[in-house]
mmCIF file of the N, C-alpha and C atoms, coordinates in Angstrom:
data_MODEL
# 
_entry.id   MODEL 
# 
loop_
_atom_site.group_PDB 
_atom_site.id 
_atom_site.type_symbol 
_atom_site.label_atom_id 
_atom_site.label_alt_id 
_atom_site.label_comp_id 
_atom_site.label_asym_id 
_atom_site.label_entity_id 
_atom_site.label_seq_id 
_atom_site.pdbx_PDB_ins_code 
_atom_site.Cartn_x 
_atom_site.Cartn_y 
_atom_site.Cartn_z 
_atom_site.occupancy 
_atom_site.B_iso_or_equiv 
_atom_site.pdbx_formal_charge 
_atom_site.auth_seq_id 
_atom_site.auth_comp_id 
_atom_site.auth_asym_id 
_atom_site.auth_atom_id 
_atom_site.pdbx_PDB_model_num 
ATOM 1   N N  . UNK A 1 1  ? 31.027  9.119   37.473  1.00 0.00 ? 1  UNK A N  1 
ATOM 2   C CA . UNK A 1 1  ? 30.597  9.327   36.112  1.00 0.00 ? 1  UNK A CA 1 
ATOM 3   C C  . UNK A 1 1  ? 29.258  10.055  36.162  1.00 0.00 ? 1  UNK A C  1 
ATOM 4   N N  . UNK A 1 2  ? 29.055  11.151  35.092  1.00 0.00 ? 2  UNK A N  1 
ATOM 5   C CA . UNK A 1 2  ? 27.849  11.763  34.981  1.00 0.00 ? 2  UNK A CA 1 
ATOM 6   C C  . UNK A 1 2  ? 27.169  11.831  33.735  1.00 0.00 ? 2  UNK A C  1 
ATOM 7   N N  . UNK A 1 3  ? 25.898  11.419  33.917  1.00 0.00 ? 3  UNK A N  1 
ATOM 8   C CA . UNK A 1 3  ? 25.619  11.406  32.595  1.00 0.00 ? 3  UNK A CA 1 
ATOM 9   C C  . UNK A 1 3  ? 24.137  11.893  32.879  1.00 0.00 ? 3  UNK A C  1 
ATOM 10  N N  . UNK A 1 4  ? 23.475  12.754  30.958  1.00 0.00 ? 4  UNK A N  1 
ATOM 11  C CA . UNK A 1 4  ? 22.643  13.581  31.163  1.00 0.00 ? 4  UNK A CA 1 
ATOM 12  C C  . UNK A 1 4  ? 21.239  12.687  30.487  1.00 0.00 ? 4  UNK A C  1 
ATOM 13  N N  . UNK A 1 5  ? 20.401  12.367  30.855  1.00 0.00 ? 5  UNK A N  1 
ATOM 14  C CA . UNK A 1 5  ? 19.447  11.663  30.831  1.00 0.00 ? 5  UNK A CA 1 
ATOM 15  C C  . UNK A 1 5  ? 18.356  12.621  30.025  1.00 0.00 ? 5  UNK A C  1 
ATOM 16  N N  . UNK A 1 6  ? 18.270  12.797  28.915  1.00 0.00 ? 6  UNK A N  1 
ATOM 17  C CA . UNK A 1 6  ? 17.224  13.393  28.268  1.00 0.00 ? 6  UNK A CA 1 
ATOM 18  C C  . UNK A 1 6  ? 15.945  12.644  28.409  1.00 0.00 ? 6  UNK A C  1 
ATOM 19  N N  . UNK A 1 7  ? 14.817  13.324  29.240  1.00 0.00 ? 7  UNK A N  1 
ATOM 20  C CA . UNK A 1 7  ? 13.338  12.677  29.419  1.00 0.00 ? 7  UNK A CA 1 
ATOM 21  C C  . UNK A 1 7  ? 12.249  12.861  28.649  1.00 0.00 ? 7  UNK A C  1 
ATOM 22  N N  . UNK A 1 8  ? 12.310  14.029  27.790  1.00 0.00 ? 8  UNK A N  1 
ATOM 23  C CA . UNK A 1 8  ? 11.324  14.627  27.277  1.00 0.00 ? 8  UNK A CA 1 
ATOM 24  C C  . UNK A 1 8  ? 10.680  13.724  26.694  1.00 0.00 ? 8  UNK A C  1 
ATOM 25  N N  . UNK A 1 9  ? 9.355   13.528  26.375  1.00 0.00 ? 9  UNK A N  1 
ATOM 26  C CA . UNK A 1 9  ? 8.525   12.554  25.310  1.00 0.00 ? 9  UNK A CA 1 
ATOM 27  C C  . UNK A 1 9  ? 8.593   13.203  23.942  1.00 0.00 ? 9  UNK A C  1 
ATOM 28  N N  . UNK A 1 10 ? 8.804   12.417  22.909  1.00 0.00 ? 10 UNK A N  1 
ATOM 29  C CA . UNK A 1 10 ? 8.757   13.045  21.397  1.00 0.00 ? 10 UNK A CA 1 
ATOM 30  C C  . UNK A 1 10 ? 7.485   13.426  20.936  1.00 0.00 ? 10 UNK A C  1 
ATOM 31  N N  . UNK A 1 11 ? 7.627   14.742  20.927  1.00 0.00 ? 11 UNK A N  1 
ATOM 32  C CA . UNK A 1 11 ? 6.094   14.867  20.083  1.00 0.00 ? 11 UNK A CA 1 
ATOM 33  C C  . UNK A 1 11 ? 5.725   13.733  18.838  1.00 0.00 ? 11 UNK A C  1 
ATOM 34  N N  . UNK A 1 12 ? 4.147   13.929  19.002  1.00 0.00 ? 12 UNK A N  1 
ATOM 35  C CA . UNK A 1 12 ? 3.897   12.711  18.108  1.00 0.00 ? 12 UNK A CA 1 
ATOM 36  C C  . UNK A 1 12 ? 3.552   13.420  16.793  1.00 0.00 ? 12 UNK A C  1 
ATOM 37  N N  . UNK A 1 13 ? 3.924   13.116  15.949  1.00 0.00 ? 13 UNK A N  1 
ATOM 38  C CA . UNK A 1 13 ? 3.607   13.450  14.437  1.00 0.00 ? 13 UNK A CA 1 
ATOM 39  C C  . UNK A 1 13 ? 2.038   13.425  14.083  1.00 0.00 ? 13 UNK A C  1 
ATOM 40  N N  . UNK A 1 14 ? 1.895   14.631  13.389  1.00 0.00 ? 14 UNK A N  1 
ATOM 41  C CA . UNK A 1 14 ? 0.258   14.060  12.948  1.00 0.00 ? 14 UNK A CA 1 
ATOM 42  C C  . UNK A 1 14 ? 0.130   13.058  11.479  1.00 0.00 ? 14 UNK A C  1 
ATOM 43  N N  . UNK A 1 15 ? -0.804  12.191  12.187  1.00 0.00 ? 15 UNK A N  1 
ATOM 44  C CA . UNK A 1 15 ? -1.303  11.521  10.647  1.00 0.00 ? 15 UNK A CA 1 
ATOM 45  C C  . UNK A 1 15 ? -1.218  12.179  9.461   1.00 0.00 ? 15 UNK A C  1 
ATOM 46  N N  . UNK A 1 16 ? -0.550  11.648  9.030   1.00 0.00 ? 16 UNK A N  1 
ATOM 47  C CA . UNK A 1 16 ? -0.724  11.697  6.805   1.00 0.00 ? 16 UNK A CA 1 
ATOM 48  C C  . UNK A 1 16 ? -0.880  10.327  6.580   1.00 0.00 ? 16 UNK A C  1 
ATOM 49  N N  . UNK A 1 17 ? -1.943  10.838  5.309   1.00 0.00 ? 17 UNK A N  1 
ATOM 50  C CA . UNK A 1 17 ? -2.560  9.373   4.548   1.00 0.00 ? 17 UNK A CA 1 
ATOM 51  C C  . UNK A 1 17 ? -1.283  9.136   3.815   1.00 0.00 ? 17 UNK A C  1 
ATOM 52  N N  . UNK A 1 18 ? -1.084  7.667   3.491   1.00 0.00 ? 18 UNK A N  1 
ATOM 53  C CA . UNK A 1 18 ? -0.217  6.841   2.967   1.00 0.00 ? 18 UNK A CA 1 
ATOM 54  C C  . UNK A 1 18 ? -0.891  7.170   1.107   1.00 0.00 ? 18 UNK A C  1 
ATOM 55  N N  . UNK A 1 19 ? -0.242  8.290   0.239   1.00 0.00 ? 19 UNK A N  1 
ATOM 56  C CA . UNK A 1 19 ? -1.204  8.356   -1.058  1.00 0.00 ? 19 UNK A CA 1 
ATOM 57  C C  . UNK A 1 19 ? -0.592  7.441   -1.690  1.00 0.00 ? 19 UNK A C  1 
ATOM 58  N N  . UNK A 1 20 ? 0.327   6.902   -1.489  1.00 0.00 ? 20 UNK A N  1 
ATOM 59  C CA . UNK A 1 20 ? 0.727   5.476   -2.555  1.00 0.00 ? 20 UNK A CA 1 
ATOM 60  C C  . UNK A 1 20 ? -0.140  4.270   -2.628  1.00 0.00 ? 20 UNK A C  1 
ATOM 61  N N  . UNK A 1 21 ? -1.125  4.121   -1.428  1.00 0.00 ? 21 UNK A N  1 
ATOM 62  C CA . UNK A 1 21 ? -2.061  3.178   -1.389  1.00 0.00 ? 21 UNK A CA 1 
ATOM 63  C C  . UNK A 1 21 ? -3.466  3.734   -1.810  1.00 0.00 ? 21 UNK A C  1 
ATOM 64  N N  . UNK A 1 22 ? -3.332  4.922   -1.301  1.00 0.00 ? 22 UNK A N  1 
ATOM 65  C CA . UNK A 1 22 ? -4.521  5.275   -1.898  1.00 0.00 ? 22 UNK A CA 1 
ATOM 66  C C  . UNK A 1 22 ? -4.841  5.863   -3.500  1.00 0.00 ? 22 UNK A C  1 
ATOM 67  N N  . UNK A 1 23 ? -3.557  6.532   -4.276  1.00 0.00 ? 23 UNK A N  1 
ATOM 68  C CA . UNK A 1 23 ? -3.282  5.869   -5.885  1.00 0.00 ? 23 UNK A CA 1 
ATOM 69  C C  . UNK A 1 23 ? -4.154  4.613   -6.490  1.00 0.00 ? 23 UNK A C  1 
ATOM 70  N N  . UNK A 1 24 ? -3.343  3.646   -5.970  1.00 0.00 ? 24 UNK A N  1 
ATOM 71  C CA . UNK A 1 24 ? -3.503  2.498   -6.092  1.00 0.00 ? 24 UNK A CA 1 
ATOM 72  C C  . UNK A 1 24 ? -5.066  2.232   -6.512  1.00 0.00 ? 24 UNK A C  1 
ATOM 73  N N  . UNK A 1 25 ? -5.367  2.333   -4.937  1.00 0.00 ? 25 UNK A N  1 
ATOM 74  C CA . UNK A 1 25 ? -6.988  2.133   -4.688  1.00 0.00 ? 25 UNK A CA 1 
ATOM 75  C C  . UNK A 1 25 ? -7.837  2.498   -5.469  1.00 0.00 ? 25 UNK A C  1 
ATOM 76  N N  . UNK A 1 26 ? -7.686  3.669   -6.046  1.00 0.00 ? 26 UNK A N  1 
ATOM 77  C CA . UNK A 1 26 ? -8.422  5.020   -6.849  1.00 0.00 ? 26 UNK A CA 1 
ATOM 78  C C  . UNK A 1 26 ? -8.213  3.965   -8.108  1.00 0.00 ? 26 UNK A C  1 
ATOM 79  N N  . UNK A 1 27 ? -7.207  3.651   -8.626  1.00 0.00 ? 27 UNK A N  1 
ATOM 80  C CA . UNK A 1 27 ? -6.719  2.751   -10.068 1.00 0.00 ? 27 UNK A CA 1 
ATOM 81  C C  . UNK A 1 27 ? -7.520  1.750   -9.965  1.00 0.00 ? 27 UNK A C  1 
ATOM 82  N N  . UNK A 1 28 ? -7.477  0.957   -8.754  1.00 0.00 ? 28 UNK A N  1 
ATOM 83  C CA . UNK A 1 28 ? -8.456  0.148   -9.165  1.00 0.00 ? 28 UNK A CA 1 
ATOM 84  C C  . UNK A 1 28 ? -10.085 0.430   -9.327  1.00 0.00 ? 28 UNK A C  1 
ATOM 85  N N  . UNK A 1 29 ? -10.479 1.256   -8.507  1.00 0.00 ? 29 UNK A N  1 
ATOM 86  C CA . UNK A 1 29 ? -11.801 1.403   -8.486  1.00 0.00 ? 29 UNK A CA 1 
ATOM 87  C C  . UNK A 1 29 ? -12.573 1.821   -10.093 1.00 0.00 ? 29 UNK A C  1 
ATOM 88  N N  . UNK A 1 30 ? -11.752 2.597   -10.538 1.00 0.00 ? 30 UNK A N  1 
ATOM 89  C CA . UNK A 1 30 ? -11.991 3.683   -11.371 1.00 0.00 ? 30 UNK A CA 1 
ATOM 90  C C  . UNK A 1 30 ? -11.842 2.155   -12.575 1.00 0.00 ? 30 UNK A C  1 
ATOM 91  N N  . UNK A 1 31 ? -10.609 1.075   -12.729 1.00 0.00 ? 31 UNK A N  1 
ATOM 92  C CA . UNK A 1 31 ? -10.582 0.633   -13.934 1.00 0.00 ? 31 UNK A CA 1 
ATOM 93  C C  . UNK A 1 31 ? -11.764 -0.758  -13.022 1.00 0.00 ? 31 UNK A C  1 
ATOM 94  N N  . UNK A 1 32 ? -12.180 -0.924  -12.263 1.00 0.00 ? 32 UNK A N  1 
ATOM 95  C CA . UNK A 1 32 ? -13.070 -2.202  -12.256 1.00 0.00 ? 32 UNK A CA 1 
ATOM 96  C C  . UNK A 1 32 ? -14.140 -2.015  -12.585 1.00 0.00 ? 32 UNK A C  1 
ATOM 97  N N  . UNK A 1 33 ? -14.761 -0.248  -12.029 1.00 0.00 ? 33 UNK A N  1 
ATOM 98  C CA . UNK A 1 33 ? -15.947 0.214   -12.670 1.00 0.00 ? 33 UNK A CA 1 
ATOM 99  C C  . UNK A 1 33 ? -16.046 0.066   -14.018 1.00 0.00 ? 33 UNK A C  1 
ATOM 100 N N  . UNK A 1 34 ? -14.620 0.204   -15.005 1.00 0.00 ? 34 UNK A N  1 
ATOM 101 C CA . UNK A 1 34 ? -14.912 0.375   -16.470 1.00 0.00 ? 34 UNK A CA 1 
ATOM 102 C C  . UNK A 1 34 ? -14.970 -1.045  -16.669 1.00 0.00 ? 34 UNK A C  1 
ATOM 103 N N  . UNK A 1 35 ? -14.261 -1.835  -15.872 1.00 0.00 ? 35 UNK A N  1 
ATOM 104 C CA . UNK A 1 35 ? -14.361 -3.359  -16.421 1.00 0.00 ? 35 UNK A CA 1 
ATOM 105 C C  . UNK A 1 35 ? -15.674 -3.741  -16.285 1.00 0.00 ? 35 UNK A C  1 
ATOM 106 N N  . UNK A 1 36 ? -16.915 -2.997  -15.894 1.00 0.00 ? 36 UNK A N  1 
ATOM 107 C CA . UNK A 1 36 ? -18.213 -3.589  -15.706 1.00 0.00 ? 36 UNK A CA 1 
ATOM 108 C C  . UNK A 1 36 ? -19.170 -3.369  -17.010 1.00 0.00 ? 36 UNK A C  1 
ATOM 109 N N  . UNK A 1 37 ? -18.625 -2.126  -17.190 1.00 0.00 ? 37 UNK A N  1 
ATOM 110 C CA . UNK A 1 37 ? -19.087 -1.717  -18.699 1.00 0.00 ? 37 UNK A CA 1 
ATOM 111 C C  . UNK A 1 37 ? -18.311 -2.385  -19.782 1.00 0.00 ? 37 UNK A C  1 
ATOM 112 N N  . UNK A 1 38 ? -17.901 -2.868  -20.066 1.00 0.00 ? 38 UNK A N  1 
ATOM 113 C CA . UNK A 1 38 ? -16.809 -3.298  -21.000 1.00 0.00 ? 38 UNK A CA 1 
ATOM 114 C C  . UNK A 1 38 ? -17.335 -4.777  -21.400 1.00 0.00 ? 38 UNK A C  1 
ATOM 115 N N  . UNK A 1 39 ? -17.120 -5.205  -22.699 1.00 0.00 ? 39 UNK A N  1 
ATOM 116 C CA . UNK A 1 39 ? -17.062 -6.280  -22.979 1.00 0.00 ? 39 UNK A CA 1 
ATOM 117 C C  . UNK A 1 39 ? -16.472 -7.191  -23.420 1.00 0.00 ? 39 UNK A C  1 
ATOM 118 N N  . UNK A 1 40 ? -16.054 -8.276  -23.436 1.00 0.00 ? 40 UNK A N  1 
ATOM 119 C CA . UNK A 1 40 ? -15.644 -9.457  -24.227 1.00 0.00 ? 40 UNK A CA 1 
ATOM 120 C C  . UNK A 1 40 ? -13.792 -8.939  -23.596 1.00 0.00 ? 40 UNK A C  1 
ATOM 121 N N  . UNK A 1 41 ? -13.213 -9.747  -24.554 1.00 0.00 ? 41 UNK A N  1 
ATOM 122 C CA . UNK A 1 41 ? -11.728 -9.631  -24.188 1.00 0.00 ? 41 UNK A CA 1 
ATOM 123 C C  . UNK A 1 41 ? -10.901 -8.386  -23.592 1.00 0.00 ? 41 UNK A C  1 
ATOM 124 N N  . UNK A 1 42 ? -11.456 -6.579  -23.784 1.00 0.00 ? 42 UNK A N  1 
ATOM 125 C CA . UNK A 1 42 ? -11.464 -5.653  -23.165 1.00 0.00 ? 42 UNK A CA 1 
ATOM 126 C C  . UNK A 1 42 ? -11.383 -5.878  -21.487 1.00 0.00 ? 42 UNK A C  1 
ATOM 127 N N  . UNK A 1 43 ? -13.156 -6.356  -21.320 1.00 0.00 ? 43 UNK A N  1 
ATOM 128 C CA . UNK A 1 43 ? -13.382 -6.412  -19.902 1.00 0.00 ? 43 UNK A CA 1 
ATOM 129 C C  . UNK A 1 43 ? -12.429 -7.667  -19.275 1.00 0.00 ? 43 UNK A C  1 
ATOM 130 N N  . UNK A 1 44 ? -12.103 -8.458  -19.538 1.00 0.00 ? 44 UNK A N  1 
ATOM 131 C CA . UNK A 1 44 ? -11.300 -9.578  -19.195 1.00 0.00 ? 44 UNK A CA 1 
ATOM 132 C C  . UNK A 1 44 ? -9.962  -8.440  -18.666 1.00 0.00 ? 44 UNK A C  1 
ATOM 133 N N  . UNK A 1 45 ? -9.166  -7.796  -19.748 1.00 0.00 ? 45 UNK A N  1 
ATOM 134 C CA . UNK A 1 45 ? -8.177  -7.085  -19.174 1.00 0.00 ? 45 UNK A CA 1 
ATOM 135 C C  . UNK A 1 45 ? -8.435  -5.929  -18.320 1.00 0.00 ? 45 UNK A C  1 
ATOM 136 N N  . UNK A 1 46 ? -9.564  -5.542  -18.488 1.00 0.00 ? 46 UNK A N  1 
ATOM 137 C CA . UNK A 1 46 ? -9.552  -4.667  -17.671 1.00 0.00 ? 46 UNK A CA 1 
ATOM 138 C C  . UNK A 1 46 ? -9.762  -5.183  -15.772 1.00 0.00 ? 46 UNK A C  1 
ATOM 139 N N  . UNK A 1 47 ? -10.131 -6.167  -15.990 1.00 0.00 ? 47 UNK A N  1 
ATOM 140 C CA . UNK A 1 47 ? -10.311 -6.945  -14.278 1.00 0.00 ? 47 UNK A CA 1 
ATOM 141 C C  . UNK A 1 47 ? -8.849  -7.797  -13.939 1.00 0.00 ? 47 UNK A C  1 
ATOM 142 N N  . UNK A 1 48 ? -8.169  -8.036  -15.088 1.00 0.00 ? 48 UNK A N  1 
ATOM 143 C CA . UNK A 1 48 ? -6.727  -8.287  -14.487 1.00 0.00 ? 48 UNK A CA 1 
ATOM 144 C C  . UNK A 1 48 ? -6.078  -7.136  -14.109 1.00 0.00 ? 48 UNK A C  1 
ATOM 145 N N  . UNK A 1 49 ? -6.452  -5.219  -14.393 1.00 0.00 ? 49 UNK A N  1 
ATOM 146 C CA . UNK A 1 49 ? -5.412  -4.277  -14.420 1.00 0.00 ? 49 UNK A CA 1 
ATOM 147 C C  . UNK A 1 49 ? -6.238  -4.091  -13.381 1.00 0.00 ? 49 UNK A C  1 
ATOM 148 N N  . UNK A 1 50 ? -7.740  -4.471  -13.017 1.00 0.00 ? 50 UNK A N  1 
ATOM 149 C CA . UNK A 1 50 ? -7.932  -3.767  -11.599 1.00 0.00 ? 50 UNK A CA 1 
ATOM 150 C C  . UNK A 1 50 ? -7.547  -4.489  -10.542 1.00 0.00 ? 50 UNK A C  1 
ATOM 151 N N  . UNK A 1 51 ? -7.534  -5.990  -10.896 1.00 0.00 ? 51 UNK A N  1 
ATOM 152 C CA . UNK A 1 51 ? -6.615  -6.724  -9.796  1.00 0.00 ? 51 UNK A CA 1 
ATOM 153 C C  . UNK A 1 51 ? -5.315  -6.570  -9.076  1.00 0.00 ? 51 UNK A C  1 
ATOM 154 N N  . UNK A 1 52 ? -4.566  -6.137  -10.427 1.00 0.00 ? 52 UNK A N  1 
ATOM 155 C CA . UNK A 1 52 ? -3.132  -5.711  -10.335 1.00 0.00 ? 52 UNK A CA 1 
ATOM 156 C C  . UNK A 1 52 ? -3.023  -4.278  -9.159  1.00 0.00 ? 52 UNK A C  1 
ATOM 157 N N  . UNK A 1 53 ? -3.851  -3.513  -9.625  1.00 0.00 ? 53 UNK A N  1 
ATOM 158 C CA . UNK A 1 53 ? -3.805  -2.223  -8.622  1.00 0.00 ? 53 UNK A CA 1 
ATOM 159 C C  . UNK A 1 53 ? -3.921  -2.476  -7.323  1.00 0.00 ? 53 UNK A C  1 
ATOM 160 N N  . UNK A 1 54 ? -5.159  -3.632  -6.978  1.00 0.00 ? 54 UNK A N  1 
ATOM 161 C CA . UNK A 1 54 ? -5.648  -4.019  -6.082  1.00 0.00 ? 54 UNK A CA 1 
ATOM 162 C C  . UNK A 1 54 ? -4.539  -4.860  -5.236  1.00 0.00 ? 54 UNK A C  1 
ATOM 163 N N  . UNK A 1 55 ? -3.511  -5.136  -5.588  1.00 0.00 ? 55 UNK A N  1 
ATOM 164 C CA . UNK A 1 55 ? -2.033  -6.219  -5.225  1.00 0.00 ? 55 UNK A CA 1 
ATOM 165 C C  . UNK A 1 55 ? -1.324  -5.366  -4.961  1.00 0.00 ? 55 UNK A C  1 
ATOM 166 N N  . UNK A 1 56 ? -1.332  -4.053  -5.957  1.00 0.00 ? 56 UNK A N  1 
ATOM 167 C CA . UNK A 1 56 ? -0.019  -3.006  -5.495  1.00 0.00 ? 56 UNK A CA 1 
ATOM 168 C C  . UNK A 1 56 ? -0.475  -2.591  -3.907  1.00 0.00 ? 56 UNK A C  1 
ATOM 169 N N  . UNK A 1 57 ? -1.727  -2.074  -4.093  1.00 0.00 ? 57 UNK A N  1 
ATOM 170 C CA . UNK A 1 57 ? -2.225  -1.185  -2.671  1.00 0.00 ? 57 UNK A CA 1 
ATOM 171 C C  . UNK A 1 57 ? -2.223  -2.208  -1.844  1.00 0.00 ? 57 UNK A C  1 
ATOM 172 N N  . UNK A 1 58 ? -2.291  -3.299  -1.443  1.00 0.00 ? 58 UNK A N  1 
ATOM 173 C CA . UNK A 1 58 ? -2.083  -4.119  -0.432  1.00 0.00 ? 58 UNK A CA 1 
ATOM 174 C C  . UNK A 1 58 ? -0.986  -4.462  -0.288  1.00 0.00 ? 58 UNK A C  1 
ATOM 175 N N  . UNK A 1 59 ? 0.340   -4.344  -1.333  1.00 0.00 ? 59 UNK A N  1 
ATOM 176 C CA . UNK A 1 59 ? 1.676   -4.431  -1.245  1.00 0.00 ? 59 UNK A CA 1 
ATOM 177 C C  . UNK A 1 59 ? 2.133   -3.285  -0.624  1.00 0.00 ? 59 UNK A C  1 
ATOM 178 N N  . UNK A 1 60 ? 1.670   -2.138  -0.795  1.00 0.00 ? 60 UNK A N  1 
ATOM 179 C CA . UNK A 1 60 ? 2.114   -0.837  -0.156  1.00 0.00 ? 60 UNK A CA 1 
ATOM 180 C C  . UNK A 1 60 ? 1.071   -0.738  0.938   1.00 0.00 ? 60 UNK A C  1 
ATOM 181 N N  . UNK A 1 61 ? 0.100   -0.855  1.737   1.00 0.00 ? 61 UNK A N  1 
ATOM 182 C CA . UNK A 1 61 ? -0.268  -0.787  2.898   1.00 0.00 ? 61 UNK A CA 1 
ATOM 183 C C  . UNK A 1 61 ? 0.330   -2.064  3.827   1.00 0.00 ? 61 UNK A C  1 
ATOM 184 N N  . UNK A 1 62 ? 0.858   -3.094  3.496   1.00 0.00 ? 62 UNK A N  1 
ATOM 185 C CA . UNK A 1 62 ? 1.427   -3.941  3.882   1.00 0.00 ? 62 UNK A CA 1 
ATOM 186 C C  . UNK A 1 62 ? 2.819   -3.990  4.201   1.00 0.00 ? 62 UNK A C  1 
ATOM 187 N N  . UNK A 1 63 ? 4.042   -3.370  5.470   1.00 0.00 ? 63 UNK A N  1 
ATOM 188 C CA . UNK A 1 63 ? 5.292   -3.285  5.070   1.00 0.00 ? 63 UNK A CA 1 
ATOM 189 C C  . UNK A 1 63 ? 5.930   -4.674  5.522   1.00 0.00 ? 63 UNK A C  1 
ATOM 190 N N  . UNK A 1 64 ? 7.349   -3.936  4.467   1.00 0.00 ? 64 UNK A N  1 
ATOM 191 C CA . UNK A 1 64 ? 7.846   -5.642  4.255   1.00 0.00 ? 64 UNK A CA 1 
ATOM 192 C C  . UNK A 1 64 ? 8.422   -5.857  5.046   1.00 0.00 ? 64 UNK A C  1 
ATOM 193 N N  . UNK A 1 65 ? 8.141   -7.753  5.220   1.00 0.00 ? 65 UNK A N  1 
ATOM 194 C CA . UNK A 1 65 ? 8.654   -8.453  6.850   1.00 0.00 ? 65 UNK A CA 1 
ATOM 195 C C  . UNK A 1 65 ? 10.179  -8.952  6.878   1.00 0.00 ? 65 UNK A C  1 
ATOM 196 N N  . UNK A 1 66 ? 10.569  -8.990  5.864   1.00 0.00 ? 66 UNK A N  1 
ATOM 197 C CA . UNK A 1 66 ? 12.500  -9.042  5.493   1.00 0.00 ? 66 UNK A CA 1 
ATOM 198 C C  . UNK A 1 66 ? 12.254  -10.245 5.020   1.00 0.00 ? 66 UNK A C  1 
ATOM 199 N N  . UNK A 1 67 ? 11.156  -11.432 5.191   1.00 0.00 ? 67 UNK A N  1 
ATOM 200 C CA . UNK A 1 67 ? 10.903  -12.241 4.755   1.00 0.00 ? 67 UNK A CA 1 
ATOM 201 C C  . UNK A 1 67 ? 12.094  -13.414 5.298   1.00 0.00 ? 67 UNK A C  1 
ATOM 202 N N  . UNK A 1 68 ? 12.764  -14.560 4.487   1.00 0.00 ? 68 UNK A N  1 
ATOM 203 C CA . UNK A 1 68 ? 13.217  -15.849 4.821   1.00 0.00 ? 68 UNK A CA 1 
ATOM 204 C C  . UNK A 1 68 ? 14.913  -14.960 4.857   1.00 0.00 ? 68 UNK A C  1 
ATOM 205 N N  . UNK A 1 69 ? 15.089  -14.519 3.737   1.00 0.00 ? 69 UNK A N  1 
ATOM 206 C CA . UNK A 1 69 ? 16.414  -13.804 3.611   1.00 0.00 ? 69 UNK A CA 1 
ATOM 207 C C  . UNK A 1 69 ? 17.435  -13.224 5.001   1.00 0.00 ? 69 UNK A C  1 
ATOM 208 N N  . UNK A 1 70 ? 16.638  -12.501 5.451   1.00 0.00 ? 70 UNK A N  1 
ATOM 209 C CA . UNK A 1 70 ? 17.103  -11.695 6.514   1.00 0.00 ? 70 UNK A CA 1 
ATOM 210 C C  . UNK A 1 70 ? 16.714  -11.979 7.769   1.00 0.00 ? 70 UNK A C  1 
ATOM 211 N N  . UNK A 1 71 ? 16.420  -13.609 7.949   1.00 0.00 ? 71 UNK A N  1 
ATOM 212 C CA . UNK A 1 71 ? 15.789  -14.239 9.420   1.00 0.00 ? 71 UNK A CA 1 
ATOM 213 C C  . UNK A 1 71 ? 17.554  -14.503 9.318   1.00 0.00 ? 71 UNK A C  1 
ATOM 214 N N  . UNK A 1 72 ? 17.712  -14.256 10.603  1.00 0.00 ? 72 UNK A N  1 
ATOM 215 C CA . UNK A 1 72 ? 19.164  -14.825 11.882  1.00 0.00 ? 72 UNK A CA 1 
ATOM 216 C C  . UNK A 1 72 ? 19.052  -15.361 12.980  1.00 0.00 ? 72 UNK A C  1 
ATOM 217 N N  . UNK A 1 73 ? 19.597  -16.479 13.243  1.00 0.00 ? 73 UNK A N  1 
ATOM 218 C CA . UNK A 1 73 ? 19.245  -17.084 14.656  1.00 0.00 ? 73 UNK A CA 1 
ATOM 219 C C  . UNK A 1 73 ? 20.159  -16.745 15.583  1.00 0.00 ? 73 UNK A C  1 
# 
């Protein structure tokens, strides 16, 4: 039997930034700054929408572990 053994190493890809996290990031920064200026019930929402951004971008720099669902023994 003969068989052909390809050795070559794969070129490595160059870095690209992940912009779905960095979106994110930008959303929050931009609405926590306004949540500093802001007052009364405004600023309240505005630090839950910068939180929220702040959950997405750590949901998207974070990939998913398949979690309990897709564990097999």
């Amino acid at each position: 039997m003969t068989m052909l053994i390809h050795e070559e190493e794969p070129r490595p890809r160059p870095w690209q930034p992940n912009w779905r996290v960095w979106r994110w990031v930008a959303t929050a920064l931009v609405v926590g700054f306004a949540a500093t200026a802001a007052e009364g019930g405004i600023g309240v929402l505005l630090v839950f929408v910068a939180f929220f951004a702040a959950c997405k971008a750590a949901a998207e720099a974070v990939p998913y572990g398949g979690g309990l669902r897709e564990h097999r023994q």
